[in-house]
C-alpha positions in Angstrom: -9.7 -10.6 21.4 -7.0 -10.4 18.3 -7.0 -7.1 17.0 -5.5 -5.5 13.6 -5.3 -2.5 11.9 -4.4 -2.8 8.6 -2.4 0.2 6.7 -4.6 0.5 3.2 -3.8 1.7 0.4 -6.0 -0.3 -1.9 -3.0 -1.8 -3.6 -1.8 -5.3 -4.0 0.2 -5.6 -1.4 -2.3 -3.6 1.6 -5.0 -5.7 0.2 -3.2 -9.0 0.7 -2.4 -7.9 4.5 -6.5 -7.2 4.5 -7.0 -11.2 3.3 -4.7 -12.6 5.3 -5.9 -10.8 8.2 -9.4 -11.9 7.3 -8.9 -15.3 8.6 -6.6 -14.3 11.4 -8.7 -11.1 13.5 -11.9 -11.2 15.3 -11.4 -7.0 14.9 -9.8 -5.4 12.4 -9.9 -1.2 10.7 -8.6 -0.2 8.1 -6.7 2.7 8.4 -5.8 4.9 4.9 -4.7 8.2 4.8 -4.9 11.8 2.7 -1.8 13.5 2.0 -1.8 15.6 -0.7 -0.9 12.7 -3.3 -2.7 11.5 -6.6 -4.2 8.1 -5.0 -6.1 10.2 -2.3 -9.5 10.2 -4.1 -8.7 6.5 -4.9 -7.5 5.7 -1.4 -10.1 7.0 0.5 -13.0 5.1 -2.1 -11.7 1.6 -1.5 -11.0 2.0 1.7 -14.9 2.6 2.3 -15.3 0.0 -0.5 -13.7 -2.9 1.4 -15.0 -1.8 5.2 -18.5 -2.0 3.1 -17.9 -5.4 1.8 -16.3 -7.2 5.1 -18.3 -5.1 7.3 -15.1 -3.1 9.2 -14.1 -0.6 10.9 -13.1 2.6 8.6 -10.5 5.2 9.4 -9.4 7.3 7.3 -6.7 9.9 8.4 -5.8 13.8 7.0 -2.1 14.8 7.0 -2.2 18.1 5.4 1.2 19.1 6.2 2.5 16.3 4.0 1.4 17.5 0.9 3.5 21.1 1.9 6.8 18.9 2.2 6.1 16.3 -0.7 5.9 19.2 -3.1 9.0 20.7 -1.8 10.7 17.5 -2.2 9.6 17.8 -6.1 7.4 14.5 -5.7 6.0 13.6 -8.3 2.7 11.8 -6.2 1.9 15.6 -4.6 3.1 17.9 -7.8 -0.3 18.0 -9.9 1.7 18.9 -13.2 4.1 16.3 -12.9 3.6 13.0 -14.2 5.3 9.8 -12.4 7.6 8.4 -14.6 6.8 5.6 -17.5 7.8 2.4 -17.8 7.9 0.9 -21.1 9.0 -2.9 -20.7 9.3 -5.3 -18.3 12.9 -5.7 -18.4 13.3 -2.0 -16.9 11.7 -2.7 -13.6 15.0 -5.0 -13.1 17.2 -2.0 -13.7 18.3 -0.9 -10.4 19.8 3.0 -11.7 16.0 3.2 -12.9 14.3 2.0 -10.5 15.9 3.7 -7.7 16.0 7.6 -9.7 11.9 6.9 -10.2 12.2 5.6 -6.4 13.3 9.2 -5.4 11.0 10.9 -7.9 8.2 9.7 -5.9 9.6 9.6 -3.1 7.0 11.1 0.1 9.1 12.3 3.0 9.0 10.2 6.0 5.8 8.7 4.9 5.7 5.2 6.1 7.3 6.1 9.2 4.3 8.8 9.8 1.9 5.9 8.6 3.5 3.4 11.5 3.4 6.0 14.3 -0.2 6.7 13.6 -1.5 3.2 13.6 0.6 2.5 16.9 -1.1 5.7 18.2 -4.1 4.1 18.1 -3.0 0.9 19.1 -1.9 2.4 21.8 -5.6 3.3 23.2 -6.4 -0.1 23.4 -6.0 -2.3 26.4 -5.2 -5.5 24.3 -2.3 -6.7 22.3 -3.0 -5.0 19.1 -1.1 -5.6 15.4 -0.2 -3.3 12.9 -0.1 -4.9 9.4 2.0 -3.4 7.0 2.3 -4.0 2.7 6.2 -4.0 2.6 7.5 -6.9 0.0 10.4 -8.1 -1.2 10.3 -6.7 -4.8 10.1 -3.1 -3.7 12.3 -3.1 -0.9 15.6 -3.0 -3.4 14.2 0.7 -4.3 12.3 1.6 -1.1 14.1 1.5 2.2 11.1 1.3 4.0 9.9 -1.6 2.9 12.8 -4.0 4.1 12.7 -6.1 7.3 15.5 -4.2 8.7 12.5 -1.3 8.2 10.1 -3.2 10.3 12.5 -4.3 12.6 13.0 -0.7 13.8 9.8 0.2 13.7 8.9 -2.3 16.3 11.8 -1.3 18.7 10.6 2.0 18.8 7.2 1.1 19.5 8.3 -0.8 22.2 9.6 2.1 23.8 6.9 4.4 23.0 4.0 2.3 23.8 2.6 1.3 26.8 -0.1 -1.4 24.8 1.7 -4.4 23.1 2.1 -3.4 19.7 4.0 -4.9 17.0 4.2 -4.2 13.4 3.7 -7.6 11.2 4.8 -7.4 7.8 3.2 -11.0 6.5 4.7 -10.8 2.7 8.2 -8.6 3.5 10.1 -12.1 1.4 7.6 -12.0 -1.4 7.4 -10.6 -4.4 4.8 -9.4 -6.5 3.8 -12.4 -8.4 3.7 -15.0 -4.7 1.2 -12.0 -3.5 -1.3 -12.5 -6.4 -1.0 -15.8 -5.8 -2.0 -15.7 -2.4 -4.8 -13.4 -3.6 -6.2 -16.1 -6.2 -6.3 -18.5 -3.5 -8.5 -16.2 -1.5 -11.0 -15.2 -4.3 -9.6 -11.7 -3.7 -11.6 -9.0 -5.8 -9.0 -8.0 -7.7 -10.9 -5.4 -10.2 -11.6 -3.1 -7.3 -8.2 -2.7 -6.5 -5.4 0.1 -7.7 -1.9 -0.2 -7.5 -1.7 3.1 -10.1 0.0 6.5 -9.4 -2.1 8.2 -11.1 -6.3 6.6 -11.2 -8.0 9.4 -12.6 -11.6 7.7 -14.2 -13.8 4.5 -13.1 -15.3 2.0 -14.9 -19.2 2.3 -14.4 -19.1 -0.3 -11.9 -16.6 1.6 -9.7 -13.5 -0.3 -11.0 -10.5 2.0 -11.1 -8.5 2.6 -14.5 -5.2 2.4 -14.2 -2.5 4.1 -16.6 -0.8 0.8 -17.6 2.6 2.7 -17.6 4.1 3.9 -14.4 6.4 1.1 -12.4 3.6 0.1 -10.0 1.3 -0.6 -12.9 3.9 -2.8 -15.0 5.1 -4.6 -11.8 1.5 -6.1 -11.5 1.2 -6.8 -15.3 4.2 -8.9 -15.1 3.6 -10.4 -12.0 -0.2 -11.7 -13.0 2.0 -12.8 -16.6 4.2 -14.9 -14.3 1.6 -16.3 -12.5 -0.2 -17.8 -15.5 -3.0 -15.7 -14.7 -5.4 -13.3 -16.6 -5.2 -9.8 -15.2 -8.7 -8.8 -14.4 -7.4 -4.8 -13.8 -9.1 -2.2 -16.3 -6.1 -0.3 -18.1 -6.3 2.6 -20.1 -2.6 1.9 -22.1 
């Protein structure tokens, strides 16, 4: 049997892993977690959201103790008076200095690495070969370190010491960037308007669509990328 968990955030880029592993898994879960941040309320509803609609496995995973060392960090996805930084144009998203002081604004401690362990933790229970999808793309990975192959790469030789299971980590979009991702979502009649790549979600349409601010980097990423790809963005903004 092929088995996946899928890291989910309920972003672009988790969401794609969930598609692609739609048509490559006879089991997958999807496995989000709490931490203290801003998504948390919006993390935990479309992960139950998309286990509902492909009929999966749910977990969904508290790690209290991050929220403690994201707010002594100063992050600015744990500290509740703190807004993430805006972004007023496209053409700032290409500045690295920016991009890279907003990086370490929002920065969780150790997060993905946490995330990774987890998921190979529970890999690790299972007698067969079992794959761990993770979200890392290209565009990010100039600004996030743990989104680069090099990342994943690591990750894996690690878990091939600490694991007694075969478990890998697949990153199946770590060369694309934003705008191939939507594309591959189109293609898969992905339901875009349930998804949320905002820092800060805070109301819902009254069909359950998140409203996004329009104005931190994750938000403007995905308006650019949807303008690149010729596409009407579908995602309910409130700027």
């Amino acid at each position: 049997m092929s088995i996946a968990i899928v890291l989910f955030s309920g972003g672009l880029d988790s969401s794609a892993c969930l598609y692609w592993a739609l048509e490559q898994y006879e089991e997958i879960t999807l496995l989000s977690f709490k931490y203290g941040s801003k998504e948390d309320e919006v993390i935990q509803r479309l992960n139950l959201l998309f286990a509902e609609i492909y009929n999966l496995e749910s977990k969904i995973i508290s790690l209290d103790f991050l929220e403690e060392l994201s707010s002594k960090r100063g992050s600015k996805l744990a500290l509740s008076e703190l807004d993430p930084p805006e972004f007023s144009s496209f053409k700032q998203l290409d500045e690295s200095k920016l991009t890279k002081e907003t990086a370490n604004q929002v920065w969780v401690p150790a997060r993905n690495i946490l995330f990774i362990s987890v998921a190979s933790a529970f890999a690790d229970s299972y007698k067969e070969p079992v794959h761990i999808l993770f979200g890392a793309n290209k565009e990010e990975a100039s600004t996030f370190p743990d989104n680069t192959p090099e990342f994943v790469e690591r990750m894996n030789d690690a878990i091939n010491l600490g694991c007694l299971n075969e478990v890998s980590v697949l990153a199946p979009f770590n060369t694309q960037v934003k705008r191939e991702i939507i594309e591959f979502l189109i293609e898969k009649e992905a339901k875009f308007e349930y998804m949320s790549s905002c820092y800060q979600v805070k109301k819902w349409t009254k069909e359950g669509y998140p409203i996004h601010c329009g104005i931190c980097e994750s938000c403007q990423r995905k308006k650019r990328a949807f303008q690149e790809s010729g596409v009407s963005d579908p995602t309910f903004y409130k700027k």
